[in-house]
N, C-alpha and C positions, 0 to 999 in steps of 0.2 A: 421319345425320352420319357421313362416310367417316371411319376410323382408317388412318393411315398404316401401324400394325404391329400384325395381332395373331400370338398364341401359341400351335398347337395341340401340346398335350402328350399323347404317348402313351404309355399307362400302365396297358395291356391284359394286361400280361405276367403268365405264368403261373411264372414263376422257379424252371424245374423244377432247378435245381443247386442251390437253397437247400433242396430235399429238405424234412425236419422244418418248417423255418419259414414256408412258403408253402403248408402245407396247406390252412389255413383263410383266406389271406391275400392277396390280390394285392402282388407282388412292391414298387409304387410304396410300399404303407402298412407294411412291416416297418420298426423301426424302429431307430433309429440316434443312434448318440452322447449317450445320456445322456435326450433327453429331444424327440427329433425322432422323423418318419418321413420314410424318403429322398425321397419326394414335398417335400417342406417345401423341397429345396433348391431345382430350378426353380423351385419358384412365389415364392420369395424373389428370387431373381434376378431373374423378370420384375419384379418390384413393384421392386427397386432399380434396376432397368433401366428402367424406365417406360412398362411394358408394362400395359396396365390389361383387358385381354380375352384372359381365356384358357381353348379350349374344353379338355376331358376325357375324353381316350378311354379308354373304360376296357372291361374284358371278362369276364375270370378273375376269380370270387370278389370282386365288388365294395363288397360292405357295409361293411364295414368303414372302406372308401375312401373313396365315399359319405356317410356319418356323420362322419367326421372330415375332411373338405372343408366340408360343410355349406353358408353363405352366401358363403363365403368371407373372412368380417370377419377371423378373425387375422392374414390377409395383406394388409388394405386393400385386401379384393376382391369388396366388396362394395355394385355397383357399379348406378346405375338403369340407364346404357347402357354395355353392355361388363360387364364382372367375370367370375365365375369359372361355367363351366358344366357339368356333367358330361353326357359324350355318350355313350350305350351304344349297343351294333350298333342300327340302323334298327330300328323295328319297321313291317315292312309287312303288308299285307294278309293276306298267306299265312305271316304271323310271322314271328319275330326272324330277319335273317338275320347271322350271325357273322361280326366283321370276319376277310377272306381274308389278309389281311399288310397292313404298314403305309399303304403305296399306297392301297390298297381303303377302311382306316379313313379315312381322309381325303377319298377319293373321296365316301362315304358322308356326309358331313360337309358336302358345296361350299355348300348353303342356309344352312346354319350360316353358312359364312366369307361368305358376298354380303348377308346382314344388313348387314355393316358395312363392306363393300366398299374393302375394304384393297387398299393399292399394293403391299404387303408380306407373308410370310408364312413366320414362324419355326416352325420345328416341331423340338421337344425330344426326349430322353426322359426316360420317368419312373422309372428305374432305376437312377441315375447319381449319384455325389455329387460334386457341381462346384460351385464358385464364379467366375460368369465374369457381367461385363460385356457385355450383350446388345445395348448401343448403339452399342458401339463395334465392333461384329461388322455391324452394320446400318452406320454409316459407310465401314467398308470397303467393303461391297458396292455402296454408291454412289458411291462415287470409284473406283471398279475399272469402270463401269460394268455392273456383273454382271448376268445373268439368275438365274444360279445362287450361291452359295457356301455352301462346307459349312466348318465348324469342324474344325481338323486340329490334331494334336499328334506331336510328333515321341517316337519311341519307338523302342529299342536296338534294332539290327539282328538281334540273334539272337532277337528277341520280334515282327521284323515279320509274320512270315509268321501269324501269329494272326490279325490283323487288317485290316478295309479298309484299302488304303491307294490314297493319290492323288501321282500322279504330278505334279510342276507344273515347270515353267520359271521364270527367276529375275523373270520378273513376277509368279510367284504363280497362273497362267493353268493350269490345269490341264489336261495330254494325254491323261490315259489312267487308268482306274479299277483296282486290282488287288483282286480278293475273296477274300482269305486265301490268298497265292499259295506257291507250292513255292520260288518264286526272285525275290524283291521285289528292284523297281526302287525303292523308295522306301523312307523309314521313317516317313513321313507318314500317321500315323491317323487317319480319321476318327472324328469323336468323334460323329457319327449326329445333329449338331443341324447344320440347313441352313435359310438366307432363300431363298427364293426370289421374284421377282417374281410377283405372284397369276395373270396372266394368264396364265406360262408356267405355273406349274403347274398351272392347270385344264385346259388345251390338253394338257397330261403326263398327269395322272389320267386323258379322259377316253379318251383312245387307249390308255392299257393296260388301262381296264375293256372295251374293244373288242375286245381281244386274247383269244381264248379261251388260249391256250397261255401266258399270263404268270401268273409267280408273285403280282401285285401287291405289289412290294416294291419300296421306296426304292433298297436296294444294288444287286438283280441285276434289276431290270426300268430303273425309272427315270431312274436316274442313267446306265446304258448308254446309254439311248434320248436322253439328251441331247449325251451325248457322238460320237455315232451322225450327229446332226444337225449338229456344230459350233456350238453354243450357246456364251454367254458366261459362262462357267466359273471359279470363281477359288478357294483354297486362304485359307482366314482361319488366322493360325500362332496359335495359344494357345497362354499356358507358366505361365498358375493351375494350381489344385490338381485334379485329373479324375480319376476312378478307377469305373470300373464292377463294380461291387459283386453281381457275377454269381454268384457262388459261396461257400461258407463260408468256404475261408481269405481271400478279398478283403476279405470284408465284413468280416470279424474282423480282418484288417491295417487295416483301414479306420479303424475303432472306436479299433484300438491309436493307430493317428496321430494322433487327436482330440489325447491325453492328450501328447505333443510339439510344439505349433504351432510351436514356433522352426525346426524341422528339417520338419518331413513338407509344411509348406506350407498344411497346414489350419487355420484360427483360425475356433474357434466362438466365442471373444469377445471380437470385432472389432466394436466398437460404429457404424464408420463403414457394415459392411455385415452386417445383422444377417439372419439365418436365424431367422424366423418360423415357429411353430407354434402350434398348441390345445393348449396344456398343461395340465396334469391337475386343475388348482386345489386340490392337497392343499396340505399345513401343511408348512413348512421340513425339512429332515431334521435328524435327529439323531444324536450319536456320544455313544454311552455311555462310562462311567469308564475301563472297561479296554480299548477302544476302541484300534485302531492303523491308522491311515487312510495311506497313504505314494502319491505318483504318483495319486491316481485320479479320477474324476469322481463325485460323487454328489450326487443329483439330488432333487427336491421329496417329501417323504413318507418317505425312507429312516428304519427306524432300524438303526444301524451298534453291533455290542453283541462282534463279532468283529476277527480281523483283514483289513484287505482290500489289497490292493497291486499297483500299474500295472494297474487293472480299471475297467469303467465299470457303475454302478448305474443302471438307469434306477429312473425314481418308484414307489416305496410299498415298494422291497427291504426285507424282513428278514433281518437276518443277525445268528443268533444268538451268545451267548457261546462264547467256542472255536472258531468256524467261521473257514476258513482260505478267504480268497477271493485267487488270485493271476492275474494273465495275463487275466481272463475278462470274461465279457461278458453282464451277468444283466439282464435287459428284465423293463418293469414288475409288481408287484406278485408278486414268487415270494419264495418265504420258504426260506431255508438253515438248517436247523436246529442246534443245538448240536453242536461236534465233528465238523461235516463239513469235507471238505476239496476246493476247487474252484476245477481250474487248466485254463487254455487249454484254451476253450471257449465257450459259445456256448449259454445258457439263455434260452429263448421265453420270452411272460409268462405269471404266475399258475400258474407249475410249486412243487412244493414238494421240495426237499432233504431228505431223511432224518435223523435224527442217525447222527454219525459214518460215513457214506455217504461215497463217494469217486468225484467225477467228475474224467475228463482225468487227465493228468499235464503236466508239463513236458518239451518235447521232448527227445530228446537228438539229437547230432550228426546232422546228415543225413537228419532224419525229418520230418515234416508233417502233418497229418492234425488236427482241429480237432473234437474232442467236440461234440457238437450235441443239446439236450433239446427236444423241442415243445413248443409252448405246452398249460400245463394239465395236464402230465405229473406223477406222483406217483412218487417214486423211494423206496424203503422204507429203515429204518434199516440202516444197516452194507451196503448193498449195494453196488456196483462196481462202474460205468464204464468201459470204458477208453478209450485216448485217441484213439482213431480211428473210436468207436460214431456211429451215428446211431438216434435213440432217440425211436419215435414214442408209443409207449405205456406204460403203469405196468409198472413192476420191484420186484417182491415184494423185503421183509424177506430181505435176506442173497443174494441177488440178484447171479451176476454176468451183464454182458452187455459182448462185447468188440467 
């Protein structure tokens, strides 16, 4: 039975800017806002979009990933034809061979997508925290008459040259690709999720696995080689919430934004368009007597015994009497012990806080820089952080590391 649209979502990424938290982790399963992992968003999206087949490419350190995808049932993706699949490199004959770039993953994959012999063919990434309407990305492409379109978001001019961006005309027809240029013609990003019709892009994949001198990659192979051709090209404009959550201060502005939905544009509880996950099935949290909660999220399992403010707890925090939790960003199950104090920053899970220990500080003018603890990390009583550490391993009793 042919599907009109399916999803391949790639999610291979080894998140080497997220340093500390991507040690043990593929970049799609860190997690996010309280009580998600950034994967949770596309696969919500597809499922509100009604998208019901979606394969998983995955690479770097997948376990984790893997076990918390599972059948896919938290996302009603758990499906007899279609639902949700996790795809790792081929294994062939002569053993695994390791997706080359995202081109290649995909190339890798074409058996996969002619199962269900789609007319259609959306591919994500698994890195990205968005909220977006995947059907009406799909409409446009077919009143556009498109072969191609990518999702694009317009962003300040002094920030374009970061980024792909796509040149288009005032049909939205796109001329010319720019890959992080010195002097942008545009400030049109692409936001790295593109429909393409299946038959071009199999016709695309199989000429650059043909290619010995290609990178196999979407940006600097693909998407040339169609504009090369004069294909039908088009600029989809999104103005939701999108944030690539590549690096520590992102992901940590990211987190901060949850805790404002009126302003930042992100609503995590927005009942009409809900962001599904595997959640942890602990027991409600709790806020002890002396307890002083202000601005924060906290999440299934907590118990809250200190003070904590504009912070987000994922499930099972301890945080003991006295401890001062401000700015931060503490993932599940790490325990903050009595009398410590921890600000802007960014703790993995099942780390433990010292008593009276001091992670981060609060910035002052003009400065950046975002404390970061791995996960499973033991930091010893009265020891010291500062506010710009990256901290992969245990720090002894009185301990500083800056």
């Amino acid at each position: 039975m042919a599907k009109e649209l399916i999803a391949m979502l790639l999610a291979g990424g080894q998140g080497s800017r997220l340093y500390a938290l991507t040690q043990k982790l593929a970049k799609p399963a860190v997690p996010f806002g309280g009580k998600y992992r950034i994967i949770d968003f596309p696969l919500s999206n597809c499922v509100n979009s009604g998208i019901d087949t979606v394969g998983i490419l995955t690479q770097y350190q997948p376990l984790v990933l893997n076990e918390y995808i599972g059948n896919g049932q938290p996302w009603d993706l758990d499906r007899l034809h279609g639902g949700v699949h996790i795809l790792p490199p081929y294994q062939q004959a002569s053993g695994s061979d390791w997706y080359k770039g995202t081109a290649n993953a995909i190339y890798q994959n074409i058996s996969f997508i002619e199962r269900y012999d789609p007319q259609y063919v959306i591919i994500l990434s698994g890195d990205q925290i968005c909220k977006q309407d995947y059907s009406d990305f799909l409409a446009f492409h077919k009143e556009k008459g498109a072969e191609f379109s990518v999702a694009v978001m317009e962003v300040p001019w002094e920030e374009a040259s970061r980024f792909g961006l796509m040149v288009a005309d005032e049909n939205d027809k796109i001329t010319e690709f720019q890959e992080k240029p010195k002097n942008p013609k545009s400030n049109l990003a692409s936001m790295g999720i593109y429909i393409f019709n299946w038959d071009i892009l199999k016709k695309y994949l199989e000429e650059d696995e043909a290619d010995p001198n290609s990178e196999n990659d979407f940006g600097n192979n693909i998407i040339p080689n169609l504009l090369r051709d004069g294909r039908k090209m088009y600029a989809y404009h999104f103005d939701g919430y999108w944030k690539d959550v590549g690096t520590i201060s992102s992901l940590w502005e990211a987190n901060m934004e949850v805790l404002d939905p009126e302003h930042s544009g992100i609503n995590l509880f927005d009942d009409q368009w809900k962001i599904y996950s595997r959640n942890s099935g602990m027991t409600g949290h709790r806020i002890g007597p002396k307890a002083l909660v202000e601005n924060s999220m906290i999440t299934d399992g907590c118990r809250v015994y200190g003070n904590v403010k504009h912070s987000i707890l994922f499930a099972g925090v301890i945080v003991e009497e006295g401890a001062v939790i401000e700015d931060a960003v503490v993932m599940g199950g790490t325990i903050i012990k009595a009398g410590a104090v921890v600000k802007h920053c960014i703790i993995a899970e099942d780390a433990v806080i010292g008593m009276d220990a001091v992670i981060g500080a609060m910035p002052k003018d003009g400065e950046n820089g975002v404390a970061t603890i791995a996960s499973g990390v033991r930091i010893g009583d009265k020891a010291k952080i500062g506010p710009k550490a990256m901290i992969y391993n245990d720090v002894k009793e009185g301990e500083e590391q800056w």
